[in-house]
Steps between C-alpha positions, in 0.01 A plus 500: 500500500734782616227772485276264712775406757569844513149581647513235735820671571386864542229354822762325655675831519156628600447258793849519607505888505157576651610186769815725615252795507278319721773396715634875512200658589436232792882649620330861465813543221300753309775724357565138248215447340455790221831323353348153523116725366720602216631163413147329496392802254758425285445084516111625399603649209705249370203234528279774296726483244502095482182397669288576190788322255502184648269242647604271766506053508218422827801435709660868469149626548435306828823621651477873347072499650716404876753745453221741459322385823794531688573831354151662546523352905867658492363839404178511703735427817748775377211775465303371827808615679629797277122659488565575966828711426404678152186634718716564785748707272232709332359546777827658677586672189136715520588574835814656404323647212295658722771582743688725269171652355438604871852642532512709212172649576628596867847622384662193654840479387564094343 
């Protein structure tokens, strides 16, 4: 029963994890969420290890299948308003790129 609970376990850390990413990307708080990224990789993992090991009772089932939902909302939200800025930084970083491409061929000092 351990393994099992420990599943259910690993989405609640999921759902409260991508929640606070959510809720920082809302507040435009982008400089926390590789740490939080990082910490939902390494919940993943774990449930590769004991997802396949263990099978869970209906109950644990219905409430890991809700976690999920609220997870995959969670992350949609977090990449509908992370995809404006990572365009806006690439697109800032060619300009730059191009910038100092167009300095060095001029002789412009840096």
């Amino acid at each position: 029963m351990a393994a099992r609970s420990e599943i259910v376990h690993c989405y609640v850390q999921l759902a409260s994890t991508t929640s606070l990413m959510a809720a920082l990307a809302r507040a435009k708080e982008w400089d926390r969420l590789p740490a939080l990224e990082e910490q939902c990789a390494t919940v993943v993992e774990r449930l590769k290890q004991i997802g396949p090991t263990e099978a869970l009772e209906p109950a644990q089932l219905d409430q890991a299948q809700r976690l999920m939902e609220h997870i995959r909302a969670d992350q949609d939200e977090v990449r509908r308003l992370v995809k404006p800025q990572l365009e806006r930084l690439v697109a800032t970083m060619a300009r730059l790129q191009k910038q100092g491409e167009l300095d060095k061929a001029y002789g412009l000092p840096r």
